[in-house]
ZAMARGU-4260 file (C-alpha; in steps of 0.2 Angstrom, whole numbers, plus 5000, padded with zeros to 4 digits):
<rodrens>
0) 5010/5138/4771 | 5005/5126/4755 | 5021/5115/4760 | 5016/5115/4779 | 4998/5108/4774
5) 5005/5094/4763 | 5017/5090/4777 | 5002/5089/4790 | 4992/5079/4775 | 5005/5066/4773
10) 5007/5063/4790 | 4990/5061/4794 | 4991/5049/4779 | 5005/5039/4788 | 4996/5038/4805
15) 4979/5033/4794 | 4989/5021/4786 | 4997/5013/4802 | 4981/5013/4811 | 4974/5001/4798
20) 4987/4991/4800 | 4986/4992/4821 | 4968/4987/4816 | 4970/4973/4806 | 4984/4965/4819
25) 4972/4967/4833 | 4958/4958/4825 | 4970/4943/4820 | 4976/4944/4837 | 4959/4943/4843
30) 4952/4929/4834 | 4968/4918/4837 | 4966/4904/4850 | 4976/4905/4868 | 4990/4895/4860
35) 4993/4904/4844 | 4991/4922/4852 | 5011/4925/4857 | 5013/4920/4836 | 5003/4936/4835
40) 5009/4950/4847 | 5026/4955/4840 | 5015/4965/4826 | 5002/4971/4835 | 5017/4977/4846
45) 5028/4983/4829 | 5012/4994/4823 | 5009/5000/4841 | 5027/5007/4843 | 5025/5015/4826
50) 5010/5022/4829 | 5016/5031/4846 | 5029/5039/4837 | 5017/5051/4827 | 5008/5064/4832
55) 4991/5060/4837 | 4996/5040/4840 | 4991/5041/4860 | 4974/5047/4854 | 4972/5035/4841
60) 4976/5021/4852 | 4968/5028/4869 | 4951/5026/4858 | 4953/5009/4853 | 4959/5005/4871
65) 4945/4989/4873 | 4948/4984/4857 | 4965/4978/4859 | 4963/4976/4879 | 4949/4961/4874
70) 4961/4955/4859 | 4972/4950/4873 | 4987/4961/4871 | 4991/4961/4890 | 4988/4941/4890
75) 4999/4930/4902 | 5010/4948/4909 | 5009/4959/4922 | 5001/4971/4915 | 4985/4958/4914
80) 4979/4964/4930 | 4978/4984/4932 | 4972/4983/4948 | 4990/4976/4955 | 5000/4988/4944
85) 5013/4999/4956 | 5016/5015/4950 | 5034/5016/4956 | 5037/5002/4943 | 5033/5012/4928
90) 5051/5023/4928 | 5061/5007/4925 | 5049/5000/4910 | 5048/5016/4901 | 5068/5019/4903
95) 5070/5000/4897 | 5079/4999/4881 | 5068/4984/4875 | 5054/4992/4863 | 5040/4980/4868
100) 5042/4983/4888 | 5040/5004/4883 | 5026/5001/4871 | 5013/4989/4881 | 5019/5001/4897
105) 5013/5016/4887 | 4997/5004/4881 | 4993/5000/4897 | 4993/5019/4903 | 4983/5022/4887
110) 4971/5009/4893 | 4969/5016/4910 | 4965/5032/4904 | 4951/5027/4893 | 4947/5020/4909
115) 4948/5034/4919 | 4936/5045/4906 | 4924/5033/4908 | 4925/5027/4890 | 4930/5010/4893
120) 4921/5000/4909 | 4936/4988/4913 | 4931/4972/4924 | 4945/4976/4937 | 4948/4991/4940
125) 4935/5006/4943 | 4938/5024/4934 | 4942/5030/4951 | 4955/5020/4956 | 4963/5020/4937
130) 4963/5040/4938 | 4970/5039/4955 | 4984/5029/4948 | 4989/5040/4933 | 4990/5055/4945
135) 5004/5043/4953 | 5013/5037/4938 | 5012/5055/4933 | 5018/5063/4949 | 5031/5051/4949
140) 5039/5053/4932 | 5035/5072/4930 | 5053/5074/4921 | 5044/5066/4905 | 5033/5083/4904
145) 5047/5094/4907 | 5065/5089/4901 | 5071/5080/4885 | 5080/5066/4882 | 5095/5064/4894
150) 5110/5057/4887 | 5108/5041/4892 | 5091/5040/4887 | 5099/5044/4871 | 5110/5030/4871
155) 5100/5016/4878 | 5083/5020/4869 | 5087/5033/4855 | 5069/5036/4846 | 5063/5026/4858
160) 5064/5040/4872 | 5050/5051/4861 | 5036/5037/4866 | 5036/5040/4884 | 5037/5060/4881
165) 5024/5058/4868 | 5011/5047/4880 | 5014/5059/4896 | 5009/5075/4884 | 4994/5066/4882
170) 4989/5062/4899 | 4993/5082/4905 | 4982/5085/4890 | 4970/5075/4895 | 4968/5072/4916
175) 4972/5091/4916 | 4990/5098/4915 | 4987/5112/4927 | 4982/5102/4940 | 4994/5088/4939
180) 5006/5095/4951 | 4992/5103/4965 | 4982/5084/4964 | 5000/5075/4965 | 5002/5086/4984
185) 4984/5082/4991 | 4988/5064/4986 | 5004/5067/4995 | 4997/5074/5011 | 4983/5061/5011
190) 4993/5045/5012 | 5005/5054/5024 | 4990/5054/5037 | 4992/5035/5036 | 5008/5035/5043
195) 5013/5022/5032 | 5029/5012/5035 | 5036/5015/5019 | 5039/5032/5011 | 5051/5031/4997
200) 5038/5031/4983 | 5032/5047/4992 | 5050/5054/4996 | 5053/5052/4977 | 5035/5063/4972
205) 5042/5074/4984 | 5060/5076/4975 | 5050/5076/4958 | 5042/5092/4964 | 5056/5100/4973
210) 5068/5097/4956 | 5053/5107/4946 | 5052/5121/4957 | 5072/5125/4955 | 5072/5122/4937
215) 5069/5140/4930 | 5062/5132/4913 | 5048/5122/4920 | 5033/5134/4925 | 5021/5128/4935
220) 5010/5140/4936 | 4998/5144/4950 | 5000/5126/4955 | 5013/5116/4968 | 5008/5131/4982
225) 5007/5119/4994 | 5023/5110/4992 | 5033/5120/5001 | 5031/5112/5017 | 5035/5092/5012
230) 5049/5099/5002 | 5057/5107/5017 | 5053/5092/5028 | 5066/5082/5017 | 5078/5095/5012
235) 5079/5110/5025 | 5068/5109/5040 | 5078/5121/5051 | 5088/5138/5047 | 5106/5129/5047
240) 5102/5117/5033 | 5087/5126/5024 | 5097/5127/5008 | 5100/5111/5010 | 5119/5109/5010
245) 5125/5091/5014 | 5125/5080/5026 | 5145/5085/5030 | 5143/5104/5029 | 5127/5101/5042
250) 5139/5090/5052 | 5153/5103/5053 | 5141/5116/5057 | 5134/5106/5073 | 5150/5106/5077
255) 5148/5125/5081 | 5134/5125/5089 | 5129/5129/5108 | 5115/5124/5116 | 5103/5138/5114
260) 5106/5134/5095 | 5105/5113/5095 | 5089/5118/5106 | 5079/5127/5090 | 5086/5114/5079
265) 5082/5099/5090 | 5064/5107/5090 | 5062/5112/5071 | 5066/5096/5065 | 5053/5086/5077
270) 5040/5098/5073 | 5044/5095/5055 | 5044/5076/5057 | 5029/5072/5068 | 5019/5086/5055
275) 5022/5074/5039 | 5026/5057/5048 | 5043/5060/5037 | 5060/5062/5044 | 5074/5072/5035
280) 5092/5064/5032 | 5097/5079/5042 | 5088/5075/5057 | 5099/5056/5058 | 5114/5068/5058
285) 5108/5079/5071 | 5102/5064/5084 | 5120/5055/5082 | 5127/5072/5087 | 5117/5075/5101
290) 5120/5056/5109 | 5136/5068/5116 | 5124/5081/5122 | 5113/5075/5134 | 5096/5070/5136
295) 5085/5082/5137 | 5092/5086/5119 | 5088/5072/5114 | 5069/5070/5121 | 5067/5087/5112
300) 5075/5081/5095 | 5062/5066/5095 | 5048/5076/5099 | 5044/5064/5116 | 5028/5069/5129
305) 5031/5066/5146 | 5027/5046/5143 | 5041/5046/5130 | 5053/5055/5139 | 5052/5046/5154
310) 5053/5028/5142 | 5069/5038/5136 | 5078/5041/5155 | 5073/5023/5158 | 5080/5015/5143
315) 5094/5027/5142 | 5107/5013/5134 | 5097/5005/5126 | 5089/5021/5116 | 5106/5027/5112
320) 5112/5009/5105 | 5100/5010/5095 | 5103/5026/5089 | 5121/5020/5084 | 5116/5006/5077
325) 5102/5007/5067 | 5101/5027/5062 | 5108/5034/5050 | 5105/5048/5035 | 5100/5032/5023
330) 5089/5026/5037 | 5082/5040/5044 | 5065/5034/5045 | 5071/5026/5060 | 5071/5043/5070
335) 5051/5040/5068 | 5049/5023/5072 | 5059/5027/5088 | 5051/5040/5096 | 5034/5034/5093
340) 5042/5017/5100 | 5045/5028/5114 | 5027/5036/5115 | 5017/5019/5116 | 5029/5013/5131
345) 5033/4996/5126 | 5050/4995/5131 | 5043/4994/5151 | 5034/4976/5146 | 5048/4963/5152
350) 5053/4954/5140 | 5055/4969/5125 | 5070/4978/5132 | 5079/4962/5132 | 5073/4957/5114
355) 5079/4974/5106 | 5097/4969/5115 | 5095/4955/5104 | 5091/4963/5087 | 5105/4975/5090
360) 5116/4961/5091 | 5109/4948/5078 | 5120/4939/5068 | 5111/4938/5050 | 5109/4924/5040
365) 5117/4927/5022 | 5099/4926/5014 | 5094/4937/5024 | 5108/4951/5020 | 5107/4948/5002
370) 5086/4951/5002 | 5092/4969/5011 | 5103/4974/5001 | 5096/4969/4986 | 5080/4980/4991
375) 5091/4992/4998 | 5107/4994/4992 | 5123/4993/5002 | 5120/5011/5011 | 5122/5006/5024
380) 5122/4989/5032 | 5107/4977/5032 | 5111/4973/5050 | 5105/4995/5054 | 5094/4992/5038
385) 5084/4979/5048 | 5085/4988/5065 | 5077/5001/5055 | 5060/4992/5051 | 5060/4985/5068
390) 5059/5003/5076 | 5047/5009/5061 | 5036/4993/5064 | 5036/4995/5083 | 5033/5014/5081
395) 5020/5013/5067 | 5011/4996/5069 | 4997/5001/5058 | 5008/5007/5044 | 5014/4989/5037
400) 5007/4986/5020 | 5007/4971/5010 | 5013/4980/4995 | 5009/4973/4978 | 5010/4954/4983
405) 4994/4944/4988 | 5003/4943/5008 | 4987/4951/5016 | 4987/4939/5031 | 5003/4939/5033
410) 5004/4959/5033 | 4989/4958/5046 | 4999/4946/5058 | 5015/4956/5058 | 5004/4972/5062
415) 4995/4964/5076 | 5009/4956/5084 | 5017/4974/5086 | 5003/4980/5091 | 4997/4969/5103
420) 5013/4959/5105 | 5028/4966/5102 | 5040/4954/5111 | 5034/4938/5099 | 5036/4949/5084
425) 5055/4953/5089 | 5054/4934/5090 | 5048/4928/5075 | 5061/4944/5068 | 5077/4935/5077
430) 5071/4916/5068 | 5067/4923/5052 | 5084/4934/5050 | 5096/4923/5062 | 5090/4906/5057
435) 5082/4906/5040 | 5067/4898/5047 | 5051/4898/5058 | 5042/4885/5067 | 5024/4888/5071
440) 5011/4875/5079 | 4993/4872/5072 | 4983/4861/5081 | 4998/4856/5093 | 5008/4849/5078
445) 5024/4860/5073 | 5026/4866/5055 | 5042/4872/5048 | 5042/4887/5036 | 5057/4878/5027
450) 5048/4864/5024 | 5031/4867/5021 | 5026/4869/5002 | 5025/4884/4989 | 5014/4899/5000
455) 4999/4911/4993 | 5014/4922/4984 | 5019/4913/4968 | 5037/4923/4968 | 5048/4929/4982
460) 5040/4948/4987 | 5051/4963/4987 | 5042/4978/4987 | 5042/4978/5005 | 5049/4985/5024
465) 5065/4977/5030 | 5054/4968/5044 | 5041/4960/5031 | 5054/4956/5016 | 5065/4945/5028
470) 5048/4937/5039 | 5034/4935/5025 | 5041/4925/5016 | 5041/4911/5030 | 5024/4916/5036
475) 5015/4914/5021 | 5024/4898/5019 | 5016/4893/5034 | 4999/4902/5032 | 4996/4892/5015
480) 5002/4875/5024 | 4990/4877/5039 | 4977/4880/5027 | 4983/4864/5017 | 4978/4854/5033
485) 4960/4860/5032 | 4958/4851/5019 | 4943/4841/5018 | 4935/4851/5034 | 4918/4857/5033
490) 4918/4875/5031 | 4928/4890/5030 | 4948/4885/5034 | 4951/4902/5043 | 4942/4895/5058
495) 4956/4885/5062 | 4967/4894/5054 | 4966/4911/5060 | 4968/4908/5080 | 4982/4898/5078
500) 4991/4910/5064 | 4988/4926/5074 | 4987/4922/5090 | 4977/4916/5105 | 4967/4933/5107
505) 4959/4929/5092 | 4941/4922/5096 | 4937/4906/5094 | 4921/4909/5091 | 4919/4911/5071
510) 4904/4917/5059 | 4904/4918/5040 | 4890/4921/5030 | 4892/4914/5012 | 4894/4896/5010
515) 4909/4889/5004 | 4902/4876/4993 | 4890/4886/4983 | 4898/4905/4986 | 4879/4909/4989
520) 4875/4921/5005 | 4871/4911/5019 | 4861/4916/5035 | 4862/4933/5034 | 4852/4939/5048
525) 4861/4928/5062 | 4877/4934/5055 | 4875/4952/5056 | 4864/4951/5074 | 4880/4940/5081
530) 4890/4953/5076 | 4881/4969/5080 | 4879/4959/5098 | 4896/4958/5100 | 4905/4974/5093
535) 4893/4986/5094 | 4895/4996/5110 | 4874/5001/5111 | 4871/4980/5112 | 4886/4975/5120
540) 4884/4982/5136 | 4896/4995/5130 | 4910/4984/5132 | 4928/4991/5120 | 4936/4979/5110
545) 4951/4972/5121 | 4961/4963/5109 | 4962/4966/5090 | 4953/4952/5079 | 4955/4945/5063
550) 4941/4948/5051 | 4937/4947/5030 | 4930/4958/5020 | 4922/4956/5003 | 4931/4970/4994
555) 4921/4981/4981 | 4924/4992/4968 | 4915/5010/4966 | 4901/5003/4954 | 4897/4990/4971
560) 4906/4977/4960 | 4913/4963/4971 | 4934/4964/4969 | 4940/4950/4979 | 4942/4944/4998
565) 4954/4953/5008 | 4959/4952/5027 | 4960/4964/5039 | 4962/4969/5058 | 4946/4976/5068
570) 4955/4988/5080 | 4938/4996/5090 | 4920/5001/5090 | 4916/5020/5094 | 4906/5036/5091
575) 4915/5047/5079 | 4915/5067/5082 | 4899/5068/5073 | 4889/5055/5085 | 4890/5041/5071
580) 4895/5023/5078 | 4910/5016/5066 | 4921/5002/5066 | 4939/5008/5064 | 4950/4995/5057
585) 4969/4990/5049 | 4969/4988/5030 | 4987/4982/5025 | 4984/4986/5006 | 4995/5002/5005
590) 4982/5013/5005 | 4964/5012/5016 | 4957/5028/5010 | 4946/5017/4996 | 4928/5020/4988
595) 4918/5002/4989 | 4901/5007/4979 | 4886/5011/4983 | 4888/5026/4997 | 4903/5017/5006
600) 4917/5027/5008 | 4931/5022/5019 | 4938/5037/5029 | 4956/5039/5034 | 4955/5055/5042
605) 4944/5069/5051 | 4932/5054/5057 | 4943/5051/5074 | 4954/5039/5066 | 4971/5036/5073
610) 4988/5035/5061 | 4985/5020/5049 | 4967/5014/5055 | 4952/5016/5039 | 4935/5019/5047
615) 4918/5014/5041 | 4899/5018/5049 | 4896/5003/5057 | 4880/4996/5046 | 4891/4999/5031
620) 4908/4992/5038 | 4895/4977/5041 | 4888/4975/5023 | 4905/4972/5016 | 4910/4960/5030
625) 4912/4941/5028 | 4917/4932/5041 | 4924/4939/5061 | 4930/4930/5077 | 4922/4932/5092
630) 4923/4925/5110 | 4909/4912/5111 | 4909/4912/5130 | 4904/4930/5131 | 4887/4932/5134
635) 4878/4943/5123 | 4858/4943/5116 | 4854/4947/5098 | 4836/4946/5103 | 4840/4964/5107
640) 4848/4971/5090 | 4834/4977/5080 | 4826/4972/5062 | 4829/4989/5055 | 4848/4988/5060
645) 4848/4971/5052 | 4839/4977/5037 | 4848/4991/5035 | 4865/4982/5033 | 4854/4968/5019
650) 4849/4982/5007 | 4868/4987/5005 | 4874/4971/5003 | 4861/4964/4992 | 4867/4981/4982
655) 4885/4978/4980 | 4893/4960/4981 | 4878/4950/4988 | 4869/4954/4973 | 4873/4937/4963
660) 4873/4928/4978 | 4857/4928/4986 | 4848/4909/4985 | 4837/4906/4972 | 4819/4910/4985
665) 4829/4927/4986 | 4833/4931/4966 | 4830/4948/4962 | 4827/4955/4943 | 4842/4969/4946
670) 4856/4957/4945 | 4862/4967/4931 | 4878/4966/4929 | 4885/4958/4947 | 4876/4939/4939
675) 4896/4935/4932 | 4903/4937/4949 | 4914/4921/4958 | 4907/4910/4969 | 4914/4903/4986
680) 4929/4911/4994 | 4946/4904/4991 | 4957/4914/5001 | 4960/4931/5011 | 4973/4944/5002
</rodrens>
């Protein structure tokens, strides 16, 4: 017992020791200029790494988290700005062999959680969304709670590989270990209702879960009871491949199959697959078998209504090409895209049937093949990779996200040109992929995505769907050099810009209510009346939204603290099930479902949205909006909006990221902590 208590003293000495030495680097650190701060990192990064290696280091450091965040330890990296960090990213830098990329991986997480307890207030990112993303990086990397040390870990890392296990420990200790798993399946299921185009980060919580419930050495508890039902959407969604034996036993076994059984397969897996929006490896295999079966095997297989079905027997060859072409067990997202594809009907507009001839048949540019298969290996080929994210896109054109890249408009044109346009997308898709180039006009003069200048994204994106990693580039090429020609305008760029970029159904008409010059609000009143009289049904003569339009938001956090500008897509006005007027729109951040401060919540689900739109009551959508389009030559009369509607959308934005921007006759004392806030807008996204 005596030797035990020395021990514990003289490690507590050590950890004392090195955190006087953690201290002392930081404050150096700290006090050095800009240019001399790289001179000072390696030790602060030295004590760091030997401070995580005790027990009782993550807590140490978690409570000097704003201490060595403010000395400037994440200066000049990625990890600068939190509010951009991808979860999915985490794996590879806490794998990594090199010390520094696992120790400020494991600060940063330390950061965040200080953060998320509400012991540190960070400037750009709220404790909401800092919780939100340690229940990811959590969820994703679960093996670091359960298992030791692979072999390879071993190798690569040796004591290295203890930091990561060490730092997770924490977390469960500290968001809550027995919830962990049960949070990580409600965060699941409510991205899931957002349909999102891209679902391997999710496939890969899913696996996370589905490899802890078969190890007999990890209990879980009372937790992960709901899991069942998105494990067997991937791994066995119908009685012959439940136990999930391969993709060539479930072949063989079709093989054996007659009708009756193919029917209550066919239908297993499309309940499966339009109940999570997630489409089992299996379900490929099946739909290439049955293209020998007949169609009314088929039309059950993708879960088609009578609309889809009739689509189907229409565009029997060309379904069934694709199905060749582009779906397989690597790509079986595809079987989504498709029958949803099917639902909307597109195929019967003229010119799309023709244009998905073309796509199956696109010869691709070597650029182009090398970005597919560097984002997604050599599977299968990029030419079915790509036909892939066309279906997906067509199928789910609320479901592109921008991913961590700042693309927003791009994102947003892609989605409404498959939404509202599907033939041009599939065009810009065959100039992008076939020619390594697309030519747009602003203004009746043609611009080049080849050679136009550097666009909005300093580095190539790659974190994307096949559609969007091969177009986006060009687009924000293009995007960034039509806004290089409003230089020197009066005004806001996007009112050229935005017509001409997404197309002629966005209205000409433009409002924006902060000027540029000063970033101070700017006549307020006019803005929301125009607004109110020309999307809200009560003062428009009940008239619905016929075109999507192109709008920008000014993006808070939950304190009500202005983030940023942002773009996004207003799809309609309308009553939601409770009598409330909202304005449903398309966010392409990755994830809508957001808390902006102050009361104002944006809703994914259970307020009549649709797969991928983000709601909002009207008034507030209003408060955090900054500029819209509209079409000047309708004929609408503010007069008839009233002061308390108008009013009503002031007191919230003089609350969250107006607060610093009223004019000087309009200062109020409560400023507070908004008075630091940036002034005019430079950009959406």
């Amino acid at each position: 017992m005596e030797t035990d208590q020395v021990t514990s003293s003289q490690e507590d000495n050590k950890l004392d020791g090195l955190l006087s030495q953690f201290d002392e680097a930081v404050r150096l650190l700290n006090q050095a200029p800009a240019f001399s701060k790289p001179a000072k990192l390696p030790r602060v990064m030295d004590t760091a790494r030997r401070v995580l290696l005790q027990d009782g280091g993550c807590e140490a450091l978690e409570s000097r988290a704003q201490a060595f965040e403010d000395s400037g330890v994440f200066l000049g990296s990625d990890w600068e700005t939190p509010q951009y960090l991808v979860p999915t990213l985490t794996t590879f830098s806490l794998k990594s062999a090199d010390a520094n990329v696992v120790v400020i991986e494991a600060l940063s997480e330390l950061r965040l959680l200080a953060v998320a307890k509400g012991n540190f207030e960070h400037p750009l990112v709220s404790a909401e969304h800092a919780h939100h993303y340690l229940t990811q990086v959590m969820a994703i990397n679960l093996w670091l709670l359960f298992l030791p040390p692979s072999e390879a870990e071993r190798e690569t890392q040796g004591r290295l590989a203890t930091i990561p296990r060490h730092l997770f420990q924490h977390l469960a200790d500290r968001i809550g270990y027995e919830h962990i798993v049960d949070q990580l399946i409600d965060e699941i299921w409510r991205i899931l209702k957002q349909r999102p185009i891209q679902v391997d980060s999710i496939k890969q919580m899913i696996t996370q879960i589905a490899l802890c419930q078969a190890n007999p050495a990890i209990d879980l508890g009372a937790s992960g009871q709901g899991a069942d039902r998105l494990v067997s959407s991937l791994y066995g969604p119908t009685q012959a491949c439940r136990e999930d034996p391969g993709v060539d036993v479930y072949r063989e076994r079709l093989e054996h199959m007659d009708q009756a059984a193919l029917q209550a397969e066919s239908t297993g897996f499309a309940r499966a697959m339009h109940d999570t929006g997630l489409v089992s490896p299996y379900h490929a295999v099946l739909l290439r078998h049955l293209l020998e079966e007949g169609d009314h095997l088929l039309s059950e297989a993708l879960g088609l209504s009578s609309t889809g079905r009739d689509c189907l027997l229409c565009y029997r060859e060309l379904v069934q090409a694709l199905i060749r072409g582009g779906v397989y067990p690597a790509t079986a997202q595809a079987v989504y895209g498709l029958a949803l594809m099917l639902e909307r009907g597109i195929l019967y507009q003229p010119p799309v049937a023709p244009a998905m001839w073309r796509q199956l048949n696109l010869p691709l540019s070597e650029w182009a093949q090398s970005r597919l298969t560097l984002a997604y290996g050599d599977t299968v080929s990029p030419r079915a990779r790509l036909i892939e994210g066309v279906l997906c896109m067509l199928g789910l054109p609320l479901g592109v996200g921008q991913g961590n890249n700042p693309t927003c408009q791009s994102a947003r044109a892609l989605s409404m040109w498959a939404y509202n346009d599907p033939d041009y997308l599939l065009q810009m898709v065959a100039w992008a992929a076939r020619d390594d180039e697309i030519i747009m006009h602003f203004e009746g003069q043609a611009i080049s995505s080849m050679a136009s200048l550097s666009g909005v994204a300093t580095q190539l994106p790659i974190d994307l769907d096949p559609v969007s990693l091969i177009v986006v580039p060009h687009l924000d090429r293009i995007y960034a050099e039509m806004g290089r020609r409003c230089i020197g305008r009066e005004g806001d760029p996007h009112r050229w810009v935005n017509p001409e970029f997404h197309g002629w159904w966005s209205g000409r008409g433009f409002r924006i209510n902060v000027d540029v010059a000063t970033g101070q609000l700017s006549d307020v009143d006019d803005f929301i009346r125009h607004f109110f009289a020309y999307y809200h049904p009560y003062y428009n003569g009940n008239q619905p939204l016929i075109h999507p339009q192109p709008a920008g938001i000014a993006v808070t956090d939950s304190a009500a603290r202005f983030i940023g500008w942002h773009a996004i897509t207003i799809l309609r006005a309308s009553l939601d099930p409770s009598e409330v007027m909202r304005i449903y729109f398309y966010n392409p951040n990755n994830d809508s479902g957001q808390d902006w401060g102050d009361g104002v919540i944006v809703s994914t689900s259970g307020n009549g949205e649709r797969f991928g739109e983000a709601s909002l009551p009207f008034d507030r959508f209003a408060s955090r909006l900054y500029i819209y389009h509209y079409d000047p030559l309708e004929r609408v009369d503010i007069a008839d909006v009233t002061s308390e509607e108008v009013e009503n959308v002031k007191h919230y934005l003089h609350r969250s990221w107006g607060a610093s921007r009223l004019p000087p006759t309009e200062l109020q004392a409560d400023q507070g902590s908004n008075s630091s806030l940036p002034n005019a807008p430079k950009d959406e996204g």
